[in-house]
PDB file of N, CA, C and O in Angstrom:
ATOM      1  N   UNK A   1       4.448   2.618 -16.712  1.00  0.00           N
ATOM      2  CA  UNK A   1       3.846   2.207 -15.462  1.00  0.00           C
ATOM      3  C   UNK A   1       4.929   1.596 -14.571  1.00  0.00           C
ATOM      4  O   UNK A   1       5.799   1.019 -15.223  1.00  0.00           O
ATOM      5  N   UNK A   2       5.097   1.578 -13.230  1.00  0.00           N
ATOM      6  CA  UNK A   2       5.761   1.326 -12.302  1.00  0.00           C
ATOM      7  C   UNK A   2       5.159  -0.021 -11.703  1.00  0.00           C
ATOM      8  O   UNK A   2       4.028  -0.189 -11.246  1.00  0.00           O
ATOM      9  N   UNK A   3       6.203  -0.940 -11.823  1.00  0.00           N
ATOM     10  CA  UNK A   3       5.772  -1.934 -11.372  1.00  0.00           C
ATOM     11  C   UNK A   3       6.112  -2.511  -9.626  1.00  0.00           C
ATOM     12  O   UNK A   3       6.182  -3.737  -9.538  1.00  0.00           O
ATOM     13  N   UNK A   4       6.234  -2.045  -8.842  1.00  0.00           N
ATOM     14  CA  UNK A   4       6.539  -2.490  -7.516  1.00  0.00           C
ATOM     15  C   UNK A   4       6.997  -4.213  -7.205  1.00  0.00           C
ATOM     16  O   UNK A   4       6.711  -5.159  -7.939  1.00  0.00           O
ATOM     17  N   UNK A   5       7.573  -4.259  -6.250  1.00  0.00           N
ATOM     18  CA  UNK A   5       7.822  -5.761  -5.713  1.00  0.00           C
ATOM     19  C   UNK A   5       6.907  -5.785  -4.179  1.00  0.00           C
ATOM     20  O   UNK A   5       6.736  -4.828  -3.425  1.00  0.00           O
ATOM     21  N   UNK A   6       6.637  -6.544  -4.090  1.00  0.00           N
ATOM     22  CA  UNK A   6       5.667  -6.958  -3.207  1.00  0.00           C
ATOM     23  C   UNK A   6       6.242  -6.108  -1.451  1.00  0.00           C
ATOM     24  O   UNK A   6       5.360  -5.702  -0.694  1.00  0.00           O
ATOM     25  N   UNK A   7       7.294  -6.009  -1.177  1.00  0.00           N
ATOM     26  CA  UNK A   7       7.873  -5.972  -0.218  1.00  0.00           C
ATOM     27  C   UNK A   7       8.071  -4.076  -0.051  1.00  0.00           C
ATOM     28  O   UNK A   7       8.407  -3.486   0.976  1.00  0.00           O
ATOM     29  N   UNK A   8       7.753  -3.482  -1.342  1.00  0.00           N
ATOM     30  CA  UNK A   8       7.881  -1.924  -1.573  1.00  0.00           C
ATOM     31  C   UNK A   8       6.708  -1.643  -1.229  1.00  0.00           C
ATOM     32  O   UNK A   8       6.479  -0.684  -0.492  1.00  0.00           O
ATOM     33  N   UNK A   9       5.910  -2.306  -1.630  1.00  0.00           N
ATOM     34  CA  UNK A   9       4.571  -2.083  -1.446  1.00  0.00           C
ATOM     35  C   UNK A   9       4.072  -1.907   0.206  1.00  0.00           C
ATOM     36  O   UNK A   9       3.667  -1.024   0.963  1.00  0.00           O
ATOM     37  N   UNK A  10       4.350  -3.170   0.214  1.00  0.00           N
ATOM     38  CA  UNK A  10       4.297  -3.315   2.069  1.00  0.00           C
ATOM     39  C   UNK A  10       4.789  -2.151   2.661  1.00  0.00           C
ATOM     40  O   UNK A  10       3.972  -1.318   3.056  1.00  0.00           O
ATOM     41  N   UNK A  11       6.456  -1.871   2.842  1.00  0.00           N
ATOM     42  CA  UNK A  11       6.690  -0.941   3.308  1.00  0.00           C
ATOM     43  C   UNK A  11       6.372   0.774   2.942  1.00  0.00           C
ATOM     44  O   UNK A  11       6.563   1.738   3.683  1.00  0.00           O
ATOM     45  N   UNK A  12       5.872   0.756   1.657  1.00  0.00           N
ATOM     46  CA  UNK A  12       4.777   2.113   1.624  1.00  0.00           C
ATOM     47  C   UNK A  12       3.764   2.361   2.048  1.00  0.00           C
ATOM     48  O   UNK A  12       3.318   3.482   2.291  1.00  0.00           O
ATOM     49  N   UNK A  13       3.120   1.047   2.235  1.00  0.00           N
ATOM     50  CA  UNK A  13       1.653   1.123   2.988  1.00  0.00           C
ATOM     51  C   UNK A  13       2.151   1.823   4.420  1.00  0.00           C
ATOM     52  O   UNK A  13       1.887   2.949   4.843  1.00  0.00           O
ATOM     53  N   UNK A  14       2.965   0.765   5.022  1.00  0.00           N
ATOM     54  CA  UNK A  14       3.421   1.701   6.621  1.00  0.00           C
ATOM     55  C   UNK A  14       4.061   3.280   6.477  1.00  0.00           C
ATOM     56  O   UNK A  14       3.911   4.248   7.222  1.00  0.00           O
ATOM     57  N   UNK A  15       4.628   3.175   5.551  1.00  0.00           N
ATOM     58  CA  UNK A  15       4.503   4.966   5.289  1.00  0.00           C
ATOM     59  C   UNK A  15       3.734   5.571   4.688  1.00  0.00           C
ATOM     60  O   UNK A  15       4.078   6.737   4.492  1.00  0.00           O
ATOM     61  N   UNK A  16       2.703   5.254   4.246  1.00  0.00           N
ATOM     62  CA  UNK A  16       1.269   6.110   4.285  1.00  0.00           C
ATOM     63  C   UNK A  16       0.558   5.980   5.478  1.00  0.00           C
ATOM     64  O   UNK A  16      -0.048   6.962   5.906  1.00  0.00           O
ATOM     65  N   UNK A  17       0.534   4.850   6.124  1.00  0.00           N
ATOM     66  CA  UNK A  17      -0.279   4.640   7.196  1.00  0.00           C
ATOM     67  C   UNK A  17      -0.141   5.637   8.518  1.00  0.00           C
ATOM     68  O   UNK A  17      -0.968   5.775   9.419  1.00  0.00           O
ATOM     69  N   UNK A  18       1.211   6.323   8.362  1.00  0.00           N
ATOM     70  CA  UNK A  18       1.984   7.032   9.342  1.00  0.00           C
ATOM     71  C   UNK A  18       1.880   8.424   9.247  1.00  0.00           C
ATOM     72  O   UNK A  18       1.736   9.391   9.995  1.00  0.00           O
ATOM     73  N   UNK A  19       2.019   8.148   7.926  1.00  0.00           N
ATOM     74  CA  UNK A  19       1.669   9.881   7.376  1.00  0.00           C
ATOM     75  C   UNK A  19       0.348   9.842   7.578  1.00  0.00           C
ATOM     76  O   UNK A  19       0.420  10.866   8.259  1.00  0.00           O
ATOM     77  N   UNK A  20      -1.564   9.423   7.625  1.00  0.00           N
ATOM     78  CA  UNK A  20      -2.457   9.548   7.825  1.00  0.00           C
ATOM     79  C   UNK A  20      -2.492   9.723   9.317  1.00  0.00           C
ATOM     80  O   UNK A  20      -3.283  10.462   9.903  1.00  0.00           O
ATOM     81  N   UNK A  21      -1.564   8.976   9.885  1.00  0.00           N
ATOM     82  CA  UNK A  21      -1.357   8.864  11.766  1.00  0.00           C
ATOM     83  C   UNK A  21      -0.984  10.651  12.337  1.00  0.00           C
ATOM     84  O   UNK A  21      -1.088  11.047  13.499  1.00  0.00           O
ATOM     85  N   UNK A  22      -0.579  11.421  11.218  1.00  0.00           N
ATOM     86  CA  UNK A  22       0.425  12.360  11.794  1.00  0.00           C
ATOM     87  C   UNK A  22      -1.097  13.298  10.909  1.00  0.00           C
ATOM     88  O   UNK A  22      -1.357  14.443  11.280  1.00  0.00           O
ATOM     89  N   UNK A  23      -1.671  12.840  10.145  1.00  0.00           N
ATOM     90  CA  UNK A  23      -2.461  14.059   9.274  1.00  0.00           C
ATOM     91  C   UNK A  23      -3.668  14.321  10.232  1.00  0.00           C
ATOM     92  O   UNK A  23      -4.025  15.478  10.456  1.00  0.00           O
ATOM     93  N   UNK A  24      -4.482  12.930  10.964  1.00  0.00           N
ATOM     94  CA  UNK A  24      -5.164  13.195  11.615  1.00  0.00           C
ATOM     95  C   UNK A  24      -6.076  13.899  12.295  1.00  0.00           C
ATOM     96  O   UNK A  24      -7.301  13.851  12.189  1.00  0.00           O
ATOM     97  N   UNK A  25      -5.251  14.716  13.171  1.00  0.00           N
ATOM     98  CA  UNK A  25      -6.297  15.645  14.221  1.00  0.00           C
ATOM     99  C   UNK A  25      -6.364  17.405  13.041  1.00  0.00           C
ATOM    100  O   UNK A  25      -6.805  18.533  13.256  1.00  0.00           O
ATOM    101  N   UNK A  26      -5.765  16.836  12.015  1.00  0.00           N
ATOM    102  CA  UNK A  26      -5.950  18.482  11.170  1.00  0.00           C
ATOM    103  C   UNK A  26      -6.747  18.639  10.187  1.00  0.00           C
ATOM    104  O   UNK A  26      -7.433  19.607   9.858  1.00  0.00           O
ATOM    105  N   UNK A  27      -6.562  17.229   9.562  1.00  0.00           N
ATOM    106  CA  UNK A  27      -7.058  17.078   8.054  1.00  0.00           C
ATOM    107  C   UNK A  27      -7.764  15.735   8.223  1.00  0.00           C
ATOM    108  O   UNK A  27      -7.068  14.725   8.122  1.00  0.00           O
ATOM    109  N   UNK A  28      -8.835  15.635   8.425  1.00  0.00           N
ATOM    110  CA  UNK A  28      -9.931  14.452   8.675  1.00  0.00           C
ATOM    111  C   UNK A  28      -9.450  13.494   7.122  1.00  0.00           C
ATOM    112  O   UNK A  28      -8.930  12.388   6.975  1.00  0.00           O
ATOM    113  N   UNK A  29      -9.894  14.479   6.212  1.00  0.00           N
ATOM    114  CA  UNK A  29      -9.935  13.631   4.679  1.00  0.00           C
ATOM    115  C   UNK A  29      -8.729  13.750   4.291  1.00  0.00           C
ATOM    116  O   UNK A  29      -8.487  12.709   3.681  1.00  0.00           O
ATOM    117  N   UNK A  30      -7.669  14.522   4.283  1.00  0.00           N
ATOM    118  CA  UNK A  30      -6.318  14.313   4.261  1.00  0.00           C
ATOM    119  C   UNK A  30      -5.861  12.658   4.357  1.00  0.00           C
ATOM    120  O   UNK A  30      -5.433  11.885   3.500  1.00  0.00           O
ATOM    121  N   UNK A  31      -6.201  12.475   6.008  1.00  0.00           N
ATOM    122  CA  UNK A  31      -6.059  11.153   6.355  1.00  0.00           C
ATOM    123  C   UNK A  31      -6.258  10.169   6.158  1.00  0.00           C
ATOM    124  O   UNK A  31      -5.445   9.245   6.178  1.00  0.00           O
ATOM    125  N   UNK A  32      -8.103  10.087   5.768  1.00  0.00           N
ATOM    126  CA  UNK A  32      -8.737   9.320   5.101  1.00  0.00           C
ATOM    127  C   UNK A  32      -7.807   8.477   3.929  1.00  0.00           C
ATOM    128  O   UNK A  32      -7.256   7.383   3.812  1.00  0.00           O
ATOM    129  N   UNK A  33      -8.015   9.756   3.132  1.00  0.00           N
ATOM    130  CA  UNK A  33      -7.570   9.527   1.688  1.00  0.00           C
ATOM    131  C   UNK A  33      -5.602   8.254   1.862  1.00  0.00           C
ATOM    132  O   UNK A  33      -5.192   7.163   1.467  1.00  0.00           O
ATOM    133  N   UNK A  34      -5.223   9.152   2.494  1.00  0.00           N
ATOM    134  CA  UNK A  34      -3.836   8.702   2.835  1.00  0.00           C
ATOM    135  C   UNK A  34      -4.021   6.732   3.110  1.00  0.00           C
ATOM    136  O   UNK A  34      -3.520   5.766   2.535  1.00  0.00           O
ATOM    137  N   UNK A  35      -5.052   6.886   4.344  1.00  0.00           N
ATOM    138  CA  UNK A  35      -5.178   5.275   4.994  1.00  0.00           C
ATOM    139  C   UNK A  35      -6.233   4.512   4.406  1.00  0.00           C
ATOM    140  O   UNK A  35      -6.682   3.469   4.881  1.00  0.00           O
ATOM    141  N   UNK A  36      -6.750   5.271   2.977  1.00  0.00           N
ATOM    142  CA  UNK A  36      -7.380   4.279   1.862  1.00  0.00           C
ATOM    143  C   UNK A  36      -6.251   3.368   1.661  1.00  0.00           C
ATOM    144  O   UNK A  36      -6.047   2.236   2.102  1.00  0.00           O
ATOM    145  N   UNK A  37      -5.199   4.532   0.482  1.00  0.00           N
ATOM    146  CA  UNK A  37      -3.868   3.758  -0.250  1.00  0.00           C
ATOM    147  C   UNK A  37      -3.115   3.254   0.749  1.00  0.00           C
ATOM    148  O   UNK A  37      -2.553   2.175   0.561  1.00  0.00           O
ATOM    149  N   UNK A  38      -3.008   3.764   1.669  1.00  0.00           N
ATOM    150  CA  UNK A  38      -2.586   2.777   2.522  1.00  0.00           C
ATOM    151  C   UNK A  38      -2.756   1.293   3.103  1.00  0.00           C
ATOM    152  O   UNK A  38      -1.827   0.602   3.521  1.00  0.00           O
ATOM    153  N   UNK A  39      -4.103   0.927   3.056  1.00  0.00           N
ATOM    154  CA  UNK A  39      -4.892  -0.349   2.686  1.00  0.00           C
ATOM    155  C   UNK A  39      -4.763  -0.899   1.689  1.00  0.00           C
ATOM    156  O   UNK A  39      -4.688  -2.127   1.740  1.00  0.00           O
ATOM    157  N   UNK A  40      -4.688  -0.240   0.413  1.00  0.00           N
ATOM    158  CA  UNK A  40      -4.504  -0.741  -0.991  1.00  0.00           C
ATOM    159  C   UNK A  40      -3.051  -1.312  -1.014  1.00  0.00           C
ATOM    160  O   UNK A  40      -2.768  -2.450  -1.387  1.00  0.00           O
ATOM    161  N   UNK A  41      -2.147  -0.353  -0.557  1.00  0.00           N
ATOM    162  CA  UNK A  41      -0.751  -1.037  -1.063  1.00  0.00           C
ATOM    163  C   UNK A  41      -0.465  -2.553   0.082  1.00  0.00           C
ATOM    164  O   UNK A  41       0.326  -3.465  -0.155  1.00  0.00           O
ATOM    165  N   UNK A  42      -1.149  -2.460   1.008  1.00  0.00           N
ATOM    166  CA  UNK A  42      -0.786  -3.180   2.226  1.00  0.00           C
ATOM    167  C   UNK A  42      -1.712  -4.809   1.486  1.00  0.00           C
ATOM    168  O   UNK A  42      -1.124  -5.886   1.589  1.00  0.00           O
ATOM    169  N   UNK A  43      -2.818  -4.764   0.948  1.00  0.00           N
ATOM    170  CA  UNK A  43      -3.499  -5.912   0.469  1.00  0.00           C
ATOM    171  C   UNK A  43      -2.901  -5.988  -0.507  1.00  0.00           C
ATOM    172  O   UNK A  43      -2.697  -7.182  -0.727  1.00  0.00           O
ATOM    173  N   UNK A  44      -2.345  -5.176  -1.502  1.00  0.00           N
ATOM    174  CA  UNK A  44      -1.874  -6.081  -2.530  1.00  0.00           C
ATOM    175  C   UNK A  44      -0.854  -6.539  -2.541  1.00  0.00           C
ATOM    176  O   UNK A  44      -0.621  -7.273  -3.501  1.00  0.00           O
ATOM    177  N   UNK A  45       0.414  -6.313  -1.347  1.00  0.00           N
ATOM    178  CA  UNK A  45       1.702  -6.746  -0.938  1.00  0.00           C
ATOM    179  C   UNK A  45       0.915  -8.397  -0.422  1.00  0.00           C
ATOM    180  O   UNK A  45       1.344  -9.372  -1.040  1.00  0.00           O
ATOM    181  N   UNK A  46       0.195  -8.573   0.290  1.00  0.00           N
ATOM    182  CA  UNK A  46      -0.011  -9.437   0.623  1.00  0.00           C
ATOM    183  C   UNK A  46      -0.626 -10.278  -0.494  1.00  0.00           C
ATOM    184  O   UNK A  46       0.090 -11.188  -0.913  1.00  0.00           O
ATOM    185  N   UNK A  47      -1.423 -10.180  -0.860  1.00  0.00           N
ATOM    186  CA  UNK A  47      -1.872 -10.801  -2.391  1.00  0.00           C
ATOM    187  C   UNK A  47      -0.816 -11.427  -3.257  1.00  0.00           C
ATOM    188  O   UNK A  47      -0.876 -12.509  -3.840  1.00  0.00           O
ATOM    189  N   UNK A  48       0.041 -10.657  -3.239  1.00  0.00           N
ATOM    190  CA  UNK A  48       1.266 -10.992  -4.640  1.00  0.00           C
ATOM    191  C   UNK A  48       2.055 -11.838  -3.309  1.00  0.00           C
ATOM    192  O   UNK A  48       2.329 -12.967  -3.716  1.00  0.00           O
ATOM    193  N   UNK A  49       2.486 -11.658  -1.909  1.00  0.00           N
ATOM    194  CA  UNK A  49       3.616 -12.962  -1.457  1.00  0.00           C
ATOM    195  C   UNK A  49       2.733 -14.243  -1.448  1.00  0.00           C
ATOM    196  O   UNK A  49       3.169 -15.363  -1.713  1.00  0.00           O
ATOM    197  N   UNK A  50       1.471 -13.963  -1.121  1.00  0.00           N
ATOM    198  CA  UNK A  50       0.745 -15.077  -0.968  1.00  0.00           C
ATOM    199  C   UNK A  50       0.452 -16.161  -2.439  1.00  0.00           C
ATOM    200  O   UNK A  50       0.090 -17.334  -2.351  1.00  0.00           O
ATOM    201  N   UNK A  51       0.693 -15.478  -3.632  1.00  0.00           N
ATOM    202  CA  UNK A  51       0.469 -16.153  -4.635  1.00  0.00           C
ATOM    203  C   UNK A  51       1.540 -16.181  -5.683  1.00  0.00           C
ATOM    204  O   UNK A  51       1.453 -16.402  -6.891  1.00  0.00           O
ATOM    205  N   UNK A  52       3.295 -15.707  -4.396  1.00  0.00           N
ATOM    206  CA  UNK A  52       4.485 -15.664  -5.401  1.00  0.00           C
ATOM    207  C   UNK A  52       4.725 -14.965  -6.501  1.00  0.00           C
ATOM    208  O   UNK A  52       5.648 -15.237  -7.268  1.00  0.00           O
ATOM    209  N   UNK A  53       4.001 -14.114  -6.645  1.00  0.00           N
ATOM    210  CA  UNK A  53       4.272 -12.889  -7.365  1.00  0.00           C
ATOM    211  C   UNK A  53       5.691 -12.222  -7.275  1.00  0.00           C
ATOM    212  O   UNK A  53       6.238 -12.428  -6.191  1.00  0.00           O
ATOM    213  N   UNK A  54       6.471 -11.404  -8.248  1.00  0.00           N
ATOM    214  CA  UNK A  54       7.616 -10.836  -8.080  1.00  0.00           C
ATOM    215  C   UNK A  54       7.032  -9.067  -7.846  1.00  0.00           C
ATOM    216  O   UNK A  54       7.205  -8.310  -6.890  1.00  0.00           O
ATOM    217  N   UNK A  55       6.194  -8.830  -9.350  1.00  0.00           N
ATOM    218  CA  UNK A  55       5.666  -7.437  -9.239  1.00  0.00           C
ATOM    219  C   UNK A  55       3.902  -7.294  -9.413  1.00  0.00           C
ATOM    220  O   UNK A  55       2.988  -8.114  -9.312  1.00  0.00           O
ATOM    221  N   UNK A  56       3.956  -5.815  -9.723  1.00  0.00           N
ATOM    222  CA  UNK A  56       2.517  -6.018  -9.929  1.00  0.00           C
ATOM    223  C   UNK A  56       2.101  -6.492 -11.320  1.00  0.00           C
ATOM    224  O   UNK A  56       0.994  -6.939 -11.622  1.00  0.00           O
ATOM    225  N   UNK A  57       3.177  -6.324 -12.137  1.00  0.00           N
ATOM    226  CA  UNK A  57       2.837  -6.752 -13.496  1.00  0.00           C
ATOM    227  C   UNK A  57       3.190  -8.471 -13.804  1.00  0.00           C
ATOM    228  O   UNK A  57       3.054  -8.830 -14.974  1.00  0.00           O
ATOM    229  N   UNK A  58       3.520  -9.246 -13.043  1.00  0.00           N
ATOM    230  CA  UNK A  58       2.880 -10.599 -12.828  1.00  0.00           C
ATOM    231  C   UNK A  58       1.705 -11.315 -12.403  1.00  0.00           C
ATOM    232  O   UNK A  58       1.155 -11.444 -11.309  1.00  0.00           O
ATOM    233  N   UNK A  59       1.515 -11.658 -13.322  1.00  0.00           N
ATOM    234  CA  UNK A  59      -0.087 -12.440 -13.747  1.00  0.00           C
ATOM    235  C   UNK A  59      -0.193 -14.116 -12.702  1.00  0.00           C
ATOM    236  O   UNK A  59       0.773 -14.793 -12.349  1.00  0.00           O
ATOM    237  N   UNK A  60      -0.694 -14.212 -12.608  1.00  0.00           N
ATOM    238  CA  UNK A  60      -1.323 -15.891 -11.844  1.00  0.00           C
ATOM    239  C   UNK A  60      -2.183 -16.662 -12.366  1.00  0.00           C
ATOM    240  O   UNK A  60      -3.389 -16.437 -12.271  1.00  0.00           O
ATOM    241  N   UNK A  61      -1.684 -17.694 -13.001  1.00  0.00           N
ATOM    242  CA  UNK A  61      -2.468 -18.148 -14.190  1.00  0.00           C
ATOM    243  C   UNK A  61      -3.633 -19.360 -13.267  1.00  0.00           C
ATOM    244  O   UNK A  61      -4.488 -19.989 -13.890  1.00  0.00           O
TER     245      UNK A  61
END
């Protein structure tokens, strides 16, 4: 499993978010799908700086 740092995360969300921006007017659910994970990686970047996290495989006791 791949563990990300909070800050990879972030900046993948904006490159999914971009790629759904560009999928748009072709592929309705293309996009969708894209600016789900794109939400996902973007909340959990924020989740882990907000509670000092390094990756995703750090726990918060």
């Amino acid at each position: 499993m791949i563990n990300p740092p909070a800050l990879t995360l972030r900046r993948r969300s904006e490159e999914l978010f971009n790629s759904a921006e560009r999928e748009r007017p072709h592929k309705e659910d293309s996009a969708a799908l894209l600016l789900f994970y794109a939400v996902e990686c973007g909340l959990k970047s924020i989740y882990m700086l907000r509670n000092n996290l390094r990756s995703t495989d750090d726990e918060r006791a």
